[in-house]
ChimeraX commands (.cxc) that place a marker at each C-alpha (Angstrom):
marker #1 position -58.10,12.73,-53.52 radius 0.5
marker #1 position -57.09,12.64,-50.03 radius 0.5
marker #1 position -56.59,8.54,-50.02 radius 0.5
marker #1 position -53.70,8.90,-52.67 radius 0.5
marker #1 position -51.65,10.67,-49.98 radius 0.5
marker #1 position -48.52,8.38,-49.63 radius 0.5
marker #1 position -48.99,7.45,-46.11 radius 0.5
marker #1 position -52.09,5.56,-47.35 radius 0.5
marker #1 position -50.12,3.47,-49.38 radius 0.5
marker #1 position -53.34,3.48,-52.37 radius 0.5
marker #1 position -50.92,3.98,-54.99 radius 0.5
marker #1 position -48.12,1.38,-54.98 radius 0.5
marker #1 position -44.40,3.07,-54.76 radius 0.5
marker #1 position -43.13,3.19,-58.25 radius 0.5
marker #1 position -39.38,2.50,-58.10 radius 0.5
marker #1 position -36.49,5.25,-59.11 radius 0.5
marker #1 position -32.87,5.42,-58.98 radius 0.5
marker #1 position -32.97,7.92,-56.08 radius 0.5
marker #1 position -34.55,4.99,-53.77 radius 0.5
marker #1 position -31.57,2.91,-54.01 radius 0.5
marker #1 position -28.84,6.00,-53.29 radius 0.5
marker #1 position -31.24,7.10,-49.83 radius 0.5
marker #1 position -31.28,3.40,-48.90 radius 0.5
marker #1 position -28.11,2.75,-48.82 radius 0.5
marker #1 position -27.05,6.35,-47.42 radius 0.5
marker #1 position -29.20,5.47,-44.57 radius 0.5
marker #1 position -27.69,2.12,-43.59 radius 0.5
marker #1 position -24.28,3.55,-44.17 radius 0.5
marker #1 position -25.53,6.76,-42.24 radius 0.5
marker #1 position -26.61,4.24,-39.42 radius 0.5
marker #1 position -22.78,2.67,-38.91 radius 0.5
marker #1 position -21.32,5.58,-37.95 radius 0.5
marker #1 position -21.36,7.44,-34.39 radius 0.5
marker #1 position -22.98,9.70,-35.72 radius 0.5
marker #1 position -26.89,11.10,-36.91 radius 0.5
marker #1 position -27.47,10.92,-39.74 radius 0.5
marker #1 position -29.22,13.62,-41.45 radius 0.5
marker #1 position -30.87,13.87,-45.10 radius 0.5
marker #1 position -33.09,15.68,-46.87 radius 0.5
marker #1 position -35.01,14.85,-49.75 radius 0.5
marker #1 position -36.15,18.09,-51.46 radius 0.5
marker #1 position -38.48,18.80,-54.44 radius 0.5
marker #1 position -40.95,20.07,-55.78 radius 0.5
marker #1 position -44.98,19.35,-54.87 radius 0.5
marker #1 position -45.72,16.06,-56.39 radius 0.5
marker #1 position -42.32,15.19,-56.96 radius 0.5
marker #1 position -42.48,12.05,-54.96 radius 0.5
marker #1 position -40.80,12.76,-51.73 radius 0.5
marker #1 position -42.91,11.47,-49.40 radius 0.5
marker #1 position -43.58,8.23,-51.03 radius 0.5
marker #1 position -39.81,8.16,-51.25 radius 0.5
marker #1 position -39.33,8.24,-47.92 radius 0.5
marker #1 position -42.06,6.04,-46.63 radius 0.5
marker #1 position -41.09,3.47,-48.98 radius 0.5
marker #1 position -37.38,3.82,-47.36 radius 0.5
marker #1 position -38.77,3.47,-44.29 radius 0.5
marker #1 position -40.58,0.85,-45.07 radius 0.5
marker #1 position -37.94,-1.75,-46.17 radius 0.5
marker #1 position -35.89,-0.42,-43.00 radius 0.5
marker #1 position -38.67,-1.58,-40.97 radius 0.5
marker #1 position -38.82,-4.58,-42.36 radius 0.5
marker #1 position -34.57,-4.76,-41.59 radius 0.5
marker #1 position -35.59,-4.45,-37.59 radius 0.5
marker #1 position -35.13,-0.97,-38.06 radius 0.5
marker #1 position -37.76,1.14,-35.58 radius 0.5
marker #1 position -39.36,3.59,-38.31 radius 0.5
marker #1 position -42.14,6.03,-38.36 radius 0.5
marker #1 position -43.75,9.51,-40.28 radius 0.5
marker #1 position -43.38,11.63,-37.42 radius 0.5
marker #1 position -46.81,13.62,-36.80 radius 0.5
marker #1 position -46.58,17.32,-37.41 radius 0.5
marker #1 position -48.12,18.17,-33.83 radius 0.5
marker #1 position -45.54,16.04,-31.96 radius 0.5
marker #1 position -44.33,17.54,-28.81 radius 0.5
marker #1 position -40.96,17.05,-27.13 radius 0.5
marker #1 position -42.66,14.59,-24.23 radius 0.5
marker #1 position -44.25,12.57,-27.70 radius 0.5
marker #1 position -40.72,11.99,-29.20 radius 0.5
marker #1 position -38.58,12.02,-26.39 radius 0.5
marker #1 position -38.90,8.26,-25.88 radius 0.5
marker #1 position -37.17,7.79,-29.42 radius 0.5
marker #1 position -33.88,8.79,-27.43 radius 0.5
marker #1 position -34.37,5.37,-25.81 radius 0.5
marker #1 position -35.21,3.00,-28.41 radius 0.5
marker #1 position -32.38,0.43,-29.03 radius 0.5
marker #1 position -32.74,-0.79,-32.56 radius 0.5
marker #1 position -31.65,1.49,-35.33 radius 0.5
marker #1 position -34.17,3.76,-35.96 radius 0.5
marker #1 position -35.38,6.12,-38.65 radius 0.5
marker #1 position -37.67,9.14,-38.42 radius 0.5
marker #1 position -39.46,10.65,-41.44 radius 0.5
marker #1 position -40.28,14.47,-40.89 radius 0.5
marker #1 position -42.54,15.13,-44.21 radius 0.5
marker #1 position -42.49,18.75,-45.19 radius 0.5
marker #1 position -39.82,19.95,-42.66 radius 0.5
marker #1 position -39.65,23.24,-44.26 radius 0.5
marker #1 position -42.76,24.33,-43.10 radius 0.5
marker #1 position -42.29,22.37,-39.36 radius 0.5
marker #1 position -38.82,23.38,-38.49 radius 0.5
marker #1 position -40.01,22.69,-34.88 radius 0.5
marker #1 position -40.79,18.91,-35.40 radius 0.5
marker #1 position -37.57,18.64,-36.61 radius 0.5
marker #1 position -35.68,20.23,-33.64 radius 0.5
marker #1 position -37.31,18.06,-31.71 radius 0.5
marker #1 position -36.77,15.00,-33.42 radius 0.5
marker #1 position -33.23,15.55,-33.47 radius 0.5
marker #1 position -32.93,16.88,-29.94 radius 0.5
marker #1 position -34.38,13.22,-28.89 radius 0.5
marker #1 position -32.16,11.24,-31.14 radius 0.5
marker #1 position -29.22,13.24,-29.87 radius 0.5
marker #1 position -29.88,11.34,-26.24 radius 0.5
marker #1 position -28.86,7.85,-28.12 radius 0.5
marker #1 position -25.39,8.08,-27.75 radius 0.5
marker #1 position -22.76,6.70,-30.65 radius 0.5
marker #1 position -24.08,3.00,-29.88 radius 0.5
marker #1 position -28.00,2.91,-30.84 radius 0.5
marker #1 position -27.94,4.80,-34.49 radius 0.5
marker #1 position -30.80,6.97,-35.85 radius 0.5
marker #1 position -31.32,8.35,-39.19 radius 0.5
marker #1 position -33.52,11.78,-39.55 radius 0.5
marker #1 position -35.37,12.16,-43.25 radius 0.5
marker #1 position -36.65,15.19,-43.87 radius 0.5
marker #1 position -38.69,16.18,-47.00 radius 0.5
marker #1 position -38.70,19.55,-47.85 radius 0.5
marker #1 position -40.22,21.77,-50.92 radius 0.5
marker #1 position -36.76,23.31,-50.87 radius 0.5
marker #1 position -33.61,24.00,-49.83 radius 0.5
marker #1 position -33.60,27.74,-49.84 radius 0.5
marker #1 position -34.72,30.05,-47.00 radius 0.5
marker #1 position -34.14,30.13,-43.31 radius 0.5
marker #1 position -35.69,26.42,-42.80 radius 0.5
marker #1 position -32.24,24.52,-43.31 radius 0.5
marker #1 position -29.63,26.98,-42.00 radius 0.5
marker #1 position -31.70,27.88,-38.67 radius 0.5
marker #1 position -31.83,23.64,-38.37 radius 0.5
marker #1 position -28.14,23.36,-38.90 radius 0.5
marker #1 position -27.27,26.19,-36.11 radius 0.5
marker #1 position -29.51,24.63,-34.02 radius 0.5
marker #1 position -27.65,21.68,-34.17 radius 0.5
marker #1 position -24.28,23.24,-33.43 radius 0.5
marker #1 position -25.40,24.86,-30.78 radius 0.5
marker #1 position -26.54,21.70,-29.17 radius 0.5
marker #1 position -23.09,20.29,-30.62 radius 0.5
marker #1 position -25.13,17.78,-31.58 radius 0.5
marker #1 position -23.38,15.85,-34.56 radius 0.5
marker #1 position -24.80,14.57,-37.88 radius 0.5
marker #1 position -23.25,12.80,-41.11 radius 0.5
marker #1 position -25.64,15.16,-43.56 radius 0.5
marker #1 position -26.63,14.56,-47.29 radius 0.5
marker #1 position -29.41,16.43,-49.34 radius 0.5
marker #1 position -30.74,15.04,-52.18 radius 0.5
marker #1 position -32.80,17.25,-54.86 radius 0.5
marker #1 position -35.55,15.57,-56.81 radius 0.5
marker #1 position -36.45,15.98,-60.27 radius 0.5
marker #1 position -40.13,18.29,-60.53 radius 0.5
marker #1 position -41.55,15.11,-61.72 radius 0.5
marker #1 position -40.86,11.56,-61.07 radius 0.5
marker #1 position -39.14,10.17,-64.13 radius 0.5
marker #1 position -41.62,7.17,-64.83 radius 0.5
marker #1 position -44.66,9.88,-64.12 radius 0.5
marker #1 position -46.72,7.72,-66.73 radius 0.5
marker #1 position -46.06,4.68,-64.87 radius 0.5
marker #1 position -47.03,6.05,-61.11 radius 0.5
marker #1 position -50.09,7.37,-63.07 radius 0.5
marker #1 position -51.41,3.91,-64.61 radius 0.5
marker #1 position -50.78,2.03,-61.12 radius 0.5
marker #1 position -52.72,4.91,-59.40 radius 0.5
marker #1 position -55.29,4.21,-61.98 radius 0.5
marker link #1:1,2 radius 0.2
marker link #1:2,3 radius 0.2
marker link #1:3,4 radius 0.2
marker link #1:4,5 radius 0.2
marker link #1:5,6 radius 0.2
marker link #1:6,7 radius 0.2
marker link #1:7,8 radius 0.2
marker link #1:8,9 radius 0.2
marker link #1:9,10 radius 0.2
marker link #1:10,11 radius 0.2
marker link #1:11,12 radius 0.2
marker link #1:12,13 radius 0.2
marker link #1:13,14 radius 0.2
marker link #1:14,15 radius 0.2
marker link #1:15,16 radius 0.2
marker link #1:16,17 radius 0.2
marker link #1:17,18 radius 0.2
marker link #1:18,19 radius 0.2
marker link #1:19,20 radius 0.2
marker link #1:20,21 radius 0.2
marker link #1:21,22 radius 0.2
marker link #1:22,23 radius 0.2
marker link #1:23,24 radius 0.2
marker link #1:24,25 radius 0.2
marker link #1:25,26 radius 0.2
marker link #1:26,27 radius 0.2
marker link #1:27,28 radius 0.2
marker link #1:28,29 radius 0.2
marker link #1:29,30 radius 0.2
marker link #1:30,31 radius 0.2
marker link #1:31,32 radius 0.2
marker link #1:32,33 radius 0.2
marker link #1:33,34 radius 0.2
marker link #1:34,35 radius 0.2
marker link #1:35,36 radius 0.2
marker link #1:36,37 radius 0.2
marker link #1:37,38 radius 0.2
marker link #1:38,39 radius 0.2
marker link #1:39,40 radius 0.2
marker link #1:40,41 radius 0.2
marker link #1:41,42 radius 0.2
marker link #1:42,43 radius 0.2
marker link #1:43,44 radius 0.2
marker link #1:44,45 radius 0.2
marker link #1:45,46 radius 0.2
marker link #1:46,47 radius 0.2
marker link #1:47,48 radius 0.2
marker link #1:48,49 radius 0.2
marker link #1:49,50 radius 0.2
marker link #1:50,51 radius 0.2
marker link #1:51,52 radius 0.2
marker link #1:52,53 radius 0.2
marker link #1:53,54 radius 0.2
marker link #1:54,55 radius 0.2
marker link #1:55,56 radius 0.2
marker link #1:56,57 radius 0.2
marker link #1:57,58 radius 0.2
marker link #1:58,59 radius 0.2
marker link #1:59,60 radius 0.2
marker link #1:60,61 radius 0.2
marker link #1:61,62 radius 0.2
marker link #1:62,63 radius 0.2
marker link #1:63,64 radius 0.2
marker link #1:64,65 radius 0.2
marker link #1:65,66 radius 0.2
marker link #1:66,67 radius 0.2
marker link #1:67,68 radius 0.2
marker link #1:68,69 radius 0.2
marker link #1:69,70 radius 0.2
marker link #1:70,71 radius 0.2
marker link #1:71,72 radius 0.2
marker link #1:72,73 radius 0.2
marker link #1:73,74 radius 0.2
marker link #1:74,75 radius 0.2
marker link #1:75,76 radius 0.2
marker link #1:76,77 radius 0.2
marker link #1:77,78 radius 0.2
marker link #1:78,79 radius 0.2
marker link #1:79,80 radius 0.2
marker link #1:80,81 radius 0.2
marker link #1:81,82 radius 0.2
marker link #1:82,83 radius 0.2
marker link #1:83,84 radius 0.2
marker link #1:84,85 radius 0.2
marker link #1:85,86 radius 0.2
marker link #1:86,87 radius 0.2
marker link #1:87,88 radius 0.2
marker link #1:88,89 radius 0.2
marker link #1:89,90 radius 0.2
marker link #1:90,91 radius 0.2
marker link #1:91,92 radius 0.2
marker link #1:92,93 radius 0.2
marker link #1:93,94 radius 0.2
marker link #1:94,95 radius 0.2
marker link #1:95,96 radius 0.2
marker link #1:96,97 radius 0.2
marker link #1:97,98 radius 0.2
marker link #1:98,99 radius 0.2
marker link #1:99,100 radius 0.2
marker link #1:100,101 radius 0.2
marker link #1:101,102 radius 0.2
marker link #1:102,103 radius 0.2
marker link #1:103,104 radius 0.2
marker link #1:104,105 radius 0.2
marker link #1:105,106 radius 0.2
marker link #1:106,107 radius 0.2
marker link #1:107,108 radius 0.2
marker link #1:108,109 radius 0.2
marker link #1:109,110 radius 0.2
marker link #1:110,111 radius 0.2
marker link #1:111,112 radius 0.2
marker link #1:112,113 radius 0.2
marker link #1:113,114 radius 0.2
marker link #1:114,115 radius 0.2
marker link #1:115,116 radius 0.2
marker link #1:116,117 radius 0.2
marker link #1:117,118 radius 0.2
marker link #1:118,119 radius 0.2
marker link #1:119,120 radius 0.2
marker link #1:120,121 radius 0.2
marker link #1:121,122 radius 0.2
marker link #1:122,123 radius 0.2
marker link #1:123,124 radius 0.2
marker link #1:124,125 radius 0.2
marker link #1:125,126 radius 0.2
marker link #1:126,127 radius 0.2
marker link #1:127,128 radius 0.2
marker link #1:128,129 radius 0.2
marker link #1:129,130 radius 0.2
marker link #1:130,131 radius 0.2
marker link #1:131,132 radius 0.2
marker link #1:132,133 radius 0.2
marker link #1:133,134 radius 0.2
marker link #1:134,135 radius 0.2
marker link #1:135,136 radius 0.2
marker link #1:136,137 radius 0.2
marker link #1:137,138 radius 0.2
marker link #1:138,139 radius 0.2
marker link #1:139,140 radius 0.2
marker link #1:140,141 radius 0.2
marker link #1:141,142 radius 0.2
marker link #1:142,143 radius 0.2
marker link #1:143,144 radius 0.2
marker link #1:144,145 radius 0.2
marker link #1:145,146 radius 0.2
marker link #1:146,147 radius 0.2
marker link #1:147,148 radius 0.2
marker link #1:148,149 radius 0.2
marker link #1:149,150 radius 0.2
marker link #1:150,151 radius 0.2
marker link #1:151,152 radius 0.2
marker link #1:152,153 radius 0.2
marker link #1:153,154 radius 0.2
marker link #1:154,155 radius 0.2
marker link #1:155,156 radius 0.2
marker link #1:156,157 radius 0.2
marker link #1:157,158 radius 0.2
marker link #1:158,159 radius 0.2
marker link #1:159,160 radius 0.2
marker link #1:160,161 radius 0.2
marker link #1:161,162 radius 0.2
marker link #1:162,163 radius 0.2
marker link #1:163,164 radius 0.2
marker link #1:164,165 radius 0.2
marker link #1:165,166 radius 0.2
marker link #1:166,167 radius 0.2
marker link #1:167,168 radius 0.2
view
């Protein structure tokens, strides 16, 4: 069961109207001076993380620099991202539960300045607990300033039947 993570790309992404809003948030995200910020929350096996790797995907292929950020990332590991001078897009999967890797993704991106724009996704189980507002303070505190968005998916994907006969 492992290989129909998303990251493996077994399954192929099964389109939804969602896709097209996050898409073009990013790129509109990515014009500005500032972050941009979004989080794509729902339920397990709601399709977030094929959701975002499929965003990321078509950004790439844009000349966007895009990557699934690994959960055991250090600062020195992402600190190089402040440097990169395409527009860039990091995916932090599950950034509920690694509140961390998500400081320090944004604490690198922060280094790019208002020229080189960088879009944060996050996918999270949830909005609610301490996750979102301790990631917010910490970005005030580094004044550190984002265009934000949250998105909340359906529990299920709406074509479920679909995504189940191309997994098939």
């Amino acid at each position: 069961l492992r290989w129909f993570r998303a990251e493996y790309g077994l399954v192929p992404f099964q389109g939804r109207d969602e896709f097209t809003v996050l898409l073009d948030w990013c790129r509109r995200a990515a014009s500005g001076e500032q972050t941009g910020l979004v989080v794509a929350a729902g339920a397990g096996g709601a399709g977030k993380t094929p959701l975002a790797l499929q965003v990321a995907d078509v950004l790439r292929r844009d000349g966007w620099y895009t990557g699934l950020l690994r959960p055991e990332a250090s600062q020195p590991d992402v600190a190089w991202l402040g440097a990169v001078v395409s527009p860039t897009l990091v995916v932090v999967d599950y950034a509920d539960a690694n509140v961390a890797a998500a400081k320090r993704v944004l604490s690198a991106v922060r280094r790019r300045g208002t020229q080189r724009p960088a879009v944060v996704l996050l996918t999270a189980r949830s909005l609610d607990g301490d996750w979102y507002p301790q990631l917010r303070t910490a970005l005030r505190d580094d004044r550190h300033l984002t265009v934000t968005r949250t998105f909340t998916l359906p529990d299920k994907h709406p074509h479920s039947g679909t995504v189940f006969r191309r997994a098939y």
